[in-house]
Structures are given as C-alpha cells and as structure tokens.
Backbone as a ProteinNet text record, in pm:
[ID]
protein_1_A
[PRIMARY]
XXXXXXXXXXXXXXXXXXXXXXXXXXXXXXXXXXXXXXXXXXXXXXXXXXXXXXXXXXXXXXXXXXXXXXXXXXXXXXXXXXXXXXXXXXXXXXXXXXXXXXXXXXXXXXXXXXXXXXXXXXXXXXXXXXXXXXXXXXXXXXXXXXXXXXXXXXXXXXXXXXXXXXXXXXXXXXXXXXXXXXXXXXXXXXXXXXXXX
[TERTIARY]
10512.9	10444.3	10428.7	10441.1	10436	10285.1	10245.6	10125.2	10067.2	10020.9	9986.9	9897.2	9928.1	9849.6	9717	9648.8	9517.3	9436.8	9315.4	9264.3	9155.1	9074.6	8994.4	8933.8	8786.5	8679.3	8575.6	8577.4	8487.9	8265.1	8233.4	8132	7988	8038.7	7934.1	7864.1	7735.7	7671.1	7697.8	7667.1	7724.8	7712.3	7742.7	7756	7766.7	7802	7843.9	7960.4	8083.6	8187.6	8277.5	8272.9	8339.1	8473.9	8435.7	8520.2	8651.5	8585.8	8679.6	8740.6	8690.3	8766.7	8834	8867.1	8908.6	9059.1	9042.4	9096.3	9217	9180.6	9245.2	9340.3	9242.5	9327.9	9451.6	9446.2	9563.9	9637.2	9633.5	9684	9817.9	9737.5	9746.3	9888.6	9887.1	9946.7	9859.5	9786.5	9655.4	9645.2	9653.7	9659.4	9495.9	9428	9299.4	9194.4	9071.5	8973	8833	8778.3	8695.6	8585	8456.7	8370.1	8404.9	8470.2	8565.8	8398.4	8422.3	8321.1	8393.2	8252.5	8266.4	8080.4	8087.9	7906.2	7877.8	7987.4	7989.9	8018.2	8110.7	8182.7	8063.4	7959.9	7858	7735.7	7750.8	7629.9	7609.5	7796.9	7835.5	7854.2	7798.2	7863.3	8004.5	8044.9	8239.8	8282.9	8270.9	8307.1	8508.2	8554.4	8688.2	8790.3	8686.1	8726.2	8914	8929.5	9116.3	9141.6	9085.8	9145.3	9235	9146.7	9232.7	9357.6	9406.2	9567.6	9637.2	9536.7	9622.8	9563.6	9482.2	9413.4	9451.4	9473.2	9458.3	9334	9281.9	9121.2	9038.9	8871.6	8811	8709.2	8603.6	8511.9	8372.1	8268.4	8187.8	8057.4	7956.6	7848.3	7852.8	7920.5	7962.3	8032.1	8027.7	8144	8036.3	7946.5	7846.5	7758.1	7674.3	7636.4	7704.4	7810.3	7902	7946.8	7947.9	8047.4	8045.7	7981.7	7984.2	8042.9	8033.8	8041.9	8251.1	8287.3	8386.9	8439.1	8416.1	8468.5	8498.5	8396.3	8386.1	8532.1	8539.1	8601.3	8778	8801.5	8898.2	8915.6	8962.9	8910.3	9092.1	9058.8	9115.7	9119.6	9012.4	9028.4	8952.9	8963.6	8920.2	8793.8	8664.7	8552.1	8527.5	8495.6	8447	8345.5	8223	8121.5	8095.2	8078.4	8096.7	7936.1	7912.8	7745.1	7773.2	7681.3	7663.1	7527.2	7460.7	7300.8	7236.8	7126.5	7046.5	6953.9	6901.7	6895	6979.7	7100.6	7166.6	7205.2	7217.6	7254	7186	6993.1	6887.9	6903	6900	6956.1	7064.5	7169.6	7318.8	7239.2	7168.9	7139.1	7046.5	6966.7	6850.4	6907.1	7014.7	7082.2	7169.9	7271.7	7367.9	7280.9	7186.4	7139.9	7031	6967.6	6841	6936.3	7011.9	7120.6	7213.2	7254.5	7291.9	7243.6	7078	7014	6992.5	6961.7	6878.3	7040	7133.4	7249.4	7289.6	7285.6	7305.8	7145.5	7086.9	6964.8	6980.2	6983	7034.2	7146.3	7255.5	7336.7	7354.3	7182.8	7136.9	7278.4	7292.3	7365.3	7313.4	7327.4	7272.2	7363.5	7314.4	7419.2	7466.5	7575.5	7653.6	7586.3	7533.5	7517.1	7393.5	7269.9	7149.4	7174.1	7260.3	7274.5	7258.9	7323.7	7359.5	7271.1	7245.5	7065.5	6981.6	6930.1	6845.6	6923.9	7028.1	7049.6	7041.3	7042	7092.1	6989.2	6894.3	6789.3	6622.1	6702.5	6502.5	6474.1	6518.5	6481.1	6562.5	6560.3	6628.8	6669.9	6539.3	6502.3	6544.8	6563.1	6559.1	6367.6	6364.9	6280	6306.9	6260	6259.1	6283.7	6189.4	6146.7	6180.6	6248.4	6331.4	6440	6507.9	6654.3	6680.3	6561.8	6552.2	6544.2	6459.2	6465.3	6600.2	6656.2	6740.7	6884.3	6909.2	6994.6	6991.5	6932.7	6871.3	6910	6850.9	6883	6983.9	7133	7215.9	7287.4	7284.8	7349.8	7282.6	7193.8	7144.1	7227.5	7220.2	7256.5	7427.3	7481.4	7608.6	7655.4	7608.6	7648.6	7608.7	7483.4	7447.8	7544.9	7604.6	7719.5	7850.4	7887.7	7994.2	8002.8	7902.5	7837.2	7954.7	8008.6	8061.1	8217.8	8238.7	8392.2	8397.1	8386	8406.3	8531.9	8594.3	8751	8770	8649.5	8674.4	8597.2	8504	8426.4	8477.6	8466	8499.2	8420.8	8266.1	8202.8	8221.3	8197.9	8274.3	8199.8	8156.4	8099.1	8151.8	8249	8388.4	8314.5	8154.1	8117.4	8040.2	8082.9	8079.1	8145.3	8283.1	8406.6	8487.8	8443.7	8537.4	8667.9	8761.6	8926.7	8999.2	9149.4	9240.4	9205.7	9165.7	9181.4	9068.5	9039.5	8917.9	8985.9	9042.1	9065.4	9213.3	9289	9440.6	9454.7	9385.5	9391.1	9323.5	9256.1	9160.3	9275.6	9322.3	9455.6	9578.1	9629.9	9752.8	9805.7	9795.2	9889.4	9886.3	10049.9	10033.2	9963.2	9906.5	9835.8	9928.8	9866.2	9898.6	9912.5	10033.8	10012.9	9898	9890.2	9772.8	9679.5	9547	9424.1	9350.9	9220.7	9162.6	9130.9	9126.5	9043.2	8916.9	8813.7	8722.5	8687.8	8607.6	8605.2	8465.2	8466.3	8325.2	8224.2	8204.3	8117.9	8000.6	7866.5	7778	7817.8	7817	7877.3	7995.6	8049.1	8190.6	8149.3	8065.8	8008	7919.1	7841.8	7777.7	7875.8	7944	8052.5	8137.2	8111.1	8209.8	8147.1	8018.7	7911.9	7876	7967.6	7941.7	7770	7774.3	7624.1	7586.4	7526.8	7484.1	7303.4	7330.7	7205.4	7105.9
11334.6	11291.2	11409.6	11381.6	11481.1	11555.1	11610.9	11624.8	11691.5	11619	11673.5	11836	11924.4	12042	12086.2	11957.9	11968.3	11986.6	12078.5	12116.6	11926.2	11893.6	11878.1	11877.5	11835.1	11906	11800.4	11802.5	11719.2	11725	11654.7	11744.7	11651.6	11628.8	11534.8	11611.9	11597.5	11651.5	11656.8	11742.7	11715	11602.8	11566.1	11452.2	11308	11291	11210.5	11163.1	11184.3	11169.9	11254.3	11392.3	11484.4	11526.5	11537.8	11571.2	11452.5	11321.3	11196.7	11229	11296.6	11257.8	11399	11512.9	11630.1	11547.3	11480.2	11462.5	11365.3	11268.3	11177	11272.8	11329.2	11407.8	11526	11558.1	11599.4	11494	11381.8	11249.1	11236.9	11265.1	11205.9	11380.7	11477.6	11569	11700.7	11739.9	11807.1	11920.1	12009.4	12157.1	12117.2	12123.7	12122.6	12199.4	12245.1	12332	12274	12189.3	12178.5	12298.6	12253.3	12395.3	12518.5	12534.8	12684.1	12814.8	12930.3	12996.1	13113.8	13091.9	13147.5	13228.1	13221.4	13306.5	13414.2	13520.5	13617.8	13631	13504.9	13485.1	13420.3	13367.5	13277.9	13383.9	13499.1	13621.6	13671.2	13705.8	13787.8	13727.9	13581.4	13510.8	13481	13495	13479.3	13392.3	13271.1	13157.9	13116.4	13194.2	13146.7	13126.8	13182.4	13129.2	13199	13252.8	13348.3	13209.8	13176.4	13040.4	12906.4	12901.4	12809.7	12846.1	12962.8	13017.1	12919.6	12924.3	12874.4	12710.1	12639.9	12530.8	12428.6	12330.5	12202.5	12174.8	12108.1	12064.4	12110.9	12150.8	12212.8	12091.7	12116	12007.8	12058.7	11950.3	12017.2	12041.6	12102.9	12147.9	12287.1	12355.4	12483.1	12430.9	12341.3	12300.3	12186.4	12125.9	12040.5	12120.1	12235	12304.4	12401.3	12381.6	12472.6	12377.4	12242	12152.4	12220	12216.4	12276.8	12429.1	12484.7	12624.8	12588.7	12526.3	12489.6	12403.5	12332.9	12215.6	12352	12411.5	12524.3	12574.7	12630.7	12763.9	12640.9	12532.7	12497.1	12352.1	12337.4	12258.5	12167.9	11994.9	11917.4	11829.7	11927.3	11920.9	11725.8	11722.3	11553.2	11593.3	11513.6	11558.5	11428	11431.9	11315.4	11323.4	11259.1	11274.4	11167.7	11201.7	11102.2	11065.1	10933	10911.6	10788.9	10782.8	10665.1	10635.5	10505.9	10480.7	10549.8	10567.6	10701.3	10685	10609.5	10573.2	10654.1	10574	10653.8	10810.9	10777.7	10981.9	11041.9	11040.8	11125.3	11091.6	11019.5	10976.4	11040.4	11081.5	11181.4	11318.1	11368.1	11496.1	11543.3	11414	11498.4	11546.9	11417.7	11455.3	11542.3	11624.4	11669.4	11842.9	11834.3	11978.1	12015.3	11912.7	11954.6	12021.2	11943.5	11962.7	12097.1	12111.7	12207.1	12366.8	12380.6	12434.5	12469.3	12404.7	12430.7	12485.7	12463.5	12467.8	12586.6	12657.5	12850	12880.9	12883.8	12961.9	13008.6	12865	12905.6	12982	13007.4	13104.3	13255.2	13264	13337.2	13390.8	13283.1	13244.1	13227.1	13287.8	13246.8	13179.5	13069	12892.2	12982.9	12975.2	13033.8	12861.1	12772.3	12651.5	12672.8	12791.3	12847.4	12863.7	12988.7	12997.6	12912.7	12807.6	12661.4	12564.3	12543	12430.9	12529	12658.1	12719.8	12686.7	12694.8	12694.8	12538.2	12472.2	12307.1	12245.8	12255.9	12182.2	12243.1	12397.6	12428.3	12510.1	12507.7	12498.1	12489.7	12552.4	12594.8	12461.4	12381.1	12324.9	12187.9	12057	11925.9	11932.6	11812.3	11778.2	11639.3	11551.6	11385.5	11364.1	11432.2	11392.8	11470.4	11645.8	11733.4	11688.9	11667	11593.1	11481.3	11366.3	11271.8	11296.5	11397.6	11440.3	11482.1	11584	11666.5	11566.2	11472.5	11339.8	11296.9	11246.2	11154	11201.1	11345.7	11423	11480.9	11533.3	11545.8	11403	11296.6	11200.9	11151.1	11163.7	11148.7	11255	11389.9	11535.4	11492.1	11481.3	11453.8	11286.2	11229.1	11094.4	11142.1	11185.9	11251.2	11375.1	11469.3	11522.9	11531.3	11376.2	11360.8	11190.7	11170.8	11046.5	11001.8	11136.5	11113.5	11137.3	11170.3	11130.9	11083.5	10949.7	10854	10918.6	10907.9	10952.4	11067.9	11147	11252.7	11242.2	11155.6	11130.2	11001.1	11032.9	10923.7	10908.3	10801.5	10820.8	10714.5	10726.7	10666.4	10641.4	10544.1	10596.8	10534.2	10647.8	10654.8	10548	10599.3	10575.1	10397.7	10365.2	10241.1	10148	10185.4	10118	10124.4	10246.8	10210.8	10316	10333	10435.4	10437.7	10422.4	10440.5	10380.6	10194.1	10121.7	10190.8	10319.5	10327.3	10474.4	10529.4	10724.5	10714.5	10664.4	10631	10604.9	10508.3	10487.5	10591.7	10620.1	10753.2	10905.5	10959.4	11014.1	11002.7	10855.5	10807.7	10848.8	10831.3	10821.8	10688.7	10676.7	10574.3	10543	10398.4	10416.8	10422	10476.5	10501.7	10391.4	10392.2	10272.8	10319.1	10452.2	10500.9	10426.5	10407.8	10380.2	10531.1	10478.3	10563.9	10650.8	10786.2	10857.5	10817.4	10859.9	10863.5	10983.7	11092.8	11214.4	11255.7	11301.4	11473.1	11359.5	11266.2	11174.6	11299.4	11264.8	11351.6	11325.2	11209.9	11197.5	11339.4	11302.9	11386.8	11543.4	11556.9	11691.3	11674.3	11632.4	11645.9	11599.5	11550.7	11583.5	11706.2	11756	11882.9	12064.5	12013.4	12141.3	12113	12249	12277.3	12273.5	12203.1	12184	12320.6	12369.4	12465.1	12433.6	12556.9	12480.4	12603.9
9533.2	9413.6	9318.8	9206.8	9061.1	9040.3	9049.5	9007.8	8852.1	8808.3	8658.5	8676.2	8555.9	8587	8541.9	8497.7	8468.5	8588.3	8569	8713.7	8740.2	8841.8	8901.5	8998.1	8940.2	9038.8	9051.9	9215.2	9253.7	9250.2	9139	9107.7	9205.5	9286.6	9377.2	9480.4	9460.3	9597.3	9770.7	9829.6	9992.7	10053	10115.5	10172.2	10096.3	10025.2	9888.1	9959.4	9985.2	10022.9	9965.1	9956	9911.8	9975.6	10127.2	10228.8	10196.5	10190.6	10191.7	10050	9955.1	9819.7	9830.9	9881.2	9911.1	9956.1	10108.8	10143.2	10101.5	10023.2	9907.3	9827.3	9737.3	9668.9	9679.5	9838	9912	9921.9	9979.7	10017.4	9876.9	9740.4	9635.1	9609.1	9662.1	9615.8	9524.3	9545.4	9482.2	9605.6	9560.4	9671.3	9625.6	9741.9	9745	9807.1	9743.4	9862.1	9828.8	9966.2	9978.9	10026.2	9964.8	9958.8	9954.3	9787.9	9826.6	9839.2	9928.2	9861.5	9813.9	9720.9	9605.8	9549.7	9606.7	9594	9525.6	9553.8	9494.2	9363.5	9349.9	9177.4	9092.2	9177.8	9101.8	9088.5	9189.2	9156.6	9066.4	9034.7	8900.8	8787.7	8752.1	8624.7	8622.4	8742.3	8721.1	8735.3	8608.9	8663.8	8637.2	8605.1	8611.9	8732.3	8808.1	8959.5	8994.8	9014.1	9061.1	9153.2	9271.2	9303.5	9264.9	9148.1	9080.4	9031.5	9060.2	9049.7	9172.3	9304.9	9430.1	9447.7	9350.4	9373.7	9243.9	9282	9173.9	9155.5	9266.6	9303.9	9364.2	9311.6	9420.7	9448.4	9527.8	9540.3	9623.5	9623.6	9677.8	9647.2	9718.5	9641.7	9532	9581.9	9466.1	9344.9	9349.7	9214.2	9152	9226.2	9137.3	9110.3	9154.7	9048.9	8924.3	8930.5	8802.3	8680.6	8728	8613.8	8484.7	8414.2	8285.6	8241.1	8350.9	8363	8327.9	8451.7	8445.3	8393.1	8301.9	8196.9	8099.2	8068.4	7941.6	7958.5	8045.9	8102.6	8116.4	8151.5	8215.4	8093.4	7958.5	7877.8	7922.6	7948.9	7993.3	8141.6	8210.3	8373.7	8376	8490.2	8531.3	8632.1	8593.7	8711.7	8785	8905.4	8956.4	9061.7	9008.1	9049.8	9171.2	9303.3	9424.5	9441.5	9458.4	9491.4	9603.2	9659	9750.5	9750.7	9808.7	9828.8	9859	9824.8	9798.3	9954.4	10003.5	10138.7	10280.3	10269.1	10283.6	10283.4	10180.4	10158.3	10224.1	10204	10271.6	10440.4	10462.5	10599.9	10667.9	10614.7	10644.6	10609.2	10472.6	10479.9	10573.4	10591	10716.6	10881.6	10906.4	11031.7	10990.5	10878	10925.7	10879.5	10804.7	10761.8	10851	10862.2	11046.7	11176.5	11153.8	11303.2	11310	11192.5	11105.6	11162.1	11117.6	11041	11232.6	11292.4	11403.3	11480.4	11498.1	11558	11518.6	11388.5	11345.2	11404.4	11412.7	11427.6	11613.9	11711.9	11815.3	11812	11721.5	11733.5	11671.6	11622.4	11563.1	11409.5	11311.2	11209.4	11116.1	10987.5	10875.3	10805.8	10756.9	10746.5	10609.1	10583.8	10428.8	10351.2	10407	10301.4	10230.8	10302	10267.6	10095.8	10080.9	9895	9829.2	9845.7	9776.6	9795.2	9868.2	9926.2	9793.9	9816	9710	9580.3	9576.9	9409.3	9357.1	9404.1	9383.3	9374.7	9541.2	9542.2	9541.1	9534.5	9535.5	9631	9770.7	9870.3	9997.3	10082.7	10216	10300.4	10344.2	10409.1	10374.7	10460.6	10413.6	10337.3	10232.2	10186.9	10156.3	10158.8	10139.6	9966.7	9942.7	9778.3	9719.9	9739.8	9648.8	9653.1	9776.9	9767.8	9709.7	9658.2	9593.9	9433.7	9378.7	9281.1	9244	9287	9261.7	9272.7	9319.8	9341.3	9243.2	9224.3	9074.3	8968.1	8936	8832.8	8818	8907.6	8883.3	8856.8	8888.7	8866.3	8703.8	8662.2	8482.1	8420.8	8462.2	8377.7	8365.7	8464.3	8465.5	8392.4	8397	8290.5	8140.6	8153.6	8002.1	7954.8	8047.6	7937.8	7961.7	8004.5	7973	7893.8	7827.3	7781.4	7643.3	7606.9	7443.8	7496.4	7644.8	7690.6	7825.9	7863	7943.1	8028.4	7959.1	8021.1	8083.2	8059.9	8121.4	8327	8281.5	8437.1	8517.5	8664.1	8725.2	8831.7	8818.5	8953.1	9042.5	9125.3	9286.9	9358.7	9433.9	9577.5	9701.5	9711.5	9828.2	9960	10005.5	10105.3	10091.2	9982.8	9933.4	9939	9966.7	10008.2	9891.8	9779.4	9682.4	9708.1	9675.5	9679.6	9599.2	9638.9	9564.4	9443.2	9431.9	9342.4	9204.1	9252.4	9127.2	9128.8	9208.5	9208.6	9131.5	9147.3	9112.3	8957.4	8916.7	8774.3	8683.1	8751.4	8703.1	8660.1	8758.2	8786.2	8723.4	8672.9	8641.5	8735.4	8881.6	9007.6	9063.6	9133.2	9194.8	9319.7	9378	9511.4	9650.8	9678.3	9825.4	9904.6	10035.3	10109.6	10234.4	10244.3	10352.1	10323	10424.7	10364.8	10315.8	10245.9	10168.5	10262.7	10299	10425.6	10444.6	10537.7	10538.9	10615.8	10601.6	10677.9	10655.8	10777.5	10760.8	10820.9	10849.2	10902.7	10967.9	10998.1	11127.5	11198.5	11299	11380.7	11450	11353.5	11372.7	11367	11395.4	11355.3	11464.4	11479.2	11620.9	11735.5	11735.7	11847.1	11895.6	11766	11788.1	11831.5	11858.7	11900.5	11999.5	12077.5	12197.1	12277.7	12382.9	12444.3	12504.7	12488	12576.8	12656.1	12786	12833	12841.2
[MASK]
+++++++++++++++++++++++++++++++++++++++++++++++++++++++++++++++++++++++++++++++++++++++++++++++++++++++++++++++++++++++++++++++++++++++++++++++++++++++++++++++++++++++++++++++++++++++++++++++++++++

C-alpha cells in the first residue's frame, strides 16, 4: 500500500485504544511508534521530534499532550483522537496503572509512565475524579481546536467496535480484508508478569 507523506498522530489518551490504532495504522502501511519517548525533547521545548525522520505515525500519551505543539510544527498532518466510555476507560486505567504502579515498585522501577501521568493528569497516582476531569477536558480542548477544520480530526472509539469503516475514509486508504486489531488489552498485561513469591 502507498502511503501518503503527511505525518499522523494519534492524540488519544492511554488506554483509549491507542495500541489498537498504532497497530491499524501499521496494518494500513504507516511506519509507526507507539509511545515514542521522548521526555527529554519535551524538557527542552524540542518539539520537532528527529523521529519523525524514521516515523509516519506516532501515538499515545506523549503525543496527546503535544497536539498543538505538533500541528504547529508539522502543518498538514491527520490527528485522531481515540475515546471510548468513560466508565470504562477508568475501569482499564485503575487495573492497568494500580497493577502497573505496584508491579515496578516490587521491582524497585521507576515507571518511565510517572513523567506523563504528572504532565497530563496532575498526578502520579490513579484518581477517580482527576482522570475524569482531565478525560473530559482533553476531549472539549481537542474538538474546540480543531472546530474550524473537521477534516483535519478523526475521533473513534476503536474499543467501541468502530475501525476500518471510520479510519480508512479518514486516510483515503483502502480497507483491509484483516479484521480491525484489537491490542494492549490488561488482561494481556497481567498475563505477561512474571509471579513471584
């Protein structure tokens, strides 16, 4: 598949279905990096990111707090903002960032997701009602400035059952006969940490 050379960036919070729309957009032909880090480039004001030399698409929580930074900086790119039920969501963030959070500490680890929880939501820790706030309000901030170009946003919520039939037209690519991925589940993440006793 052809891929056009306009960048995008997935500007949806964690567990949104980022991983799944990462993974699409490889599907789709898109050299892709989910959660690129980049911390140091965001310490120094450096938002032109050298990556995007080796990246089509990035995605992620580092990239939903930058949108603007990077619309500025990258003028044509495609953003797509991933949401699912807000129920939901807090429900996936409490199991996969509690589990998370407690799972580096026994390995005496400081979570690299720490930076980004502080910059995004406030705060280190799950919270019920900051993560609710801070949900909310990136999903207003982000419709509000891209309000005067439609065409430029595409929100989704992958974990909704929506895919190709809404990511494809968005793109001007054709759909896939694969199904849509689905990835990064908790589940799938608490399976994969070793028990210790």
């Amino acid at each position: 598949m052809s891929v056009p050379q306009r960048k995008i960036f997935g500007i949806g919070l964690s567990k949104t279905g980022t991983k799944s729309l990462s993974k699409a957009l490889e599907v789709l032909g898109y050299q892709t990096k989910h959660f690129p880090l980049i911390r140091e480039n965001v310490e120094q004001g450096d938002y032109d990111l050298k990556l995007l030399e080796q990246y089509d698409a990035l995605t992620d929580a580092p990239i939903a707090a930058l949108f603007p930074h990077l619309d500025t900086r990258h003028p044509g790119s495609r953003f797509i903002l991933t949401v699912r039920n807000r129920e939901d969501w807090l429900r996936s963030c409490e199991r996969y960032f509690t589990l998370r959070d407690s799972v580096r500490r026994q390995q005496g680890v400081i979570d690299r997701t720490h930076f980004w929880r502080l910059l995004i939501f406030g705060c280190y820790e799950f919270h019920s009602e900051r993560f609710t706030y801070v949900y909310e309000r990136h999903i207003r901030e982000v419709s509000w400035y891209f309000s005067q170009r439609p065409d430029d946003l595409l929100i989704i919520d992958i974990c909704g059952g929506q895919g190709w039939e809404y990511l494809c037209p968005f793109l001007a690519m054709p759909i896939p006969t694969q199904p849509f991925p689905h990835e990064n589940k908790t589940n799938d993440y608490v399976a994969g940490i070793p028990m210790t006793t």
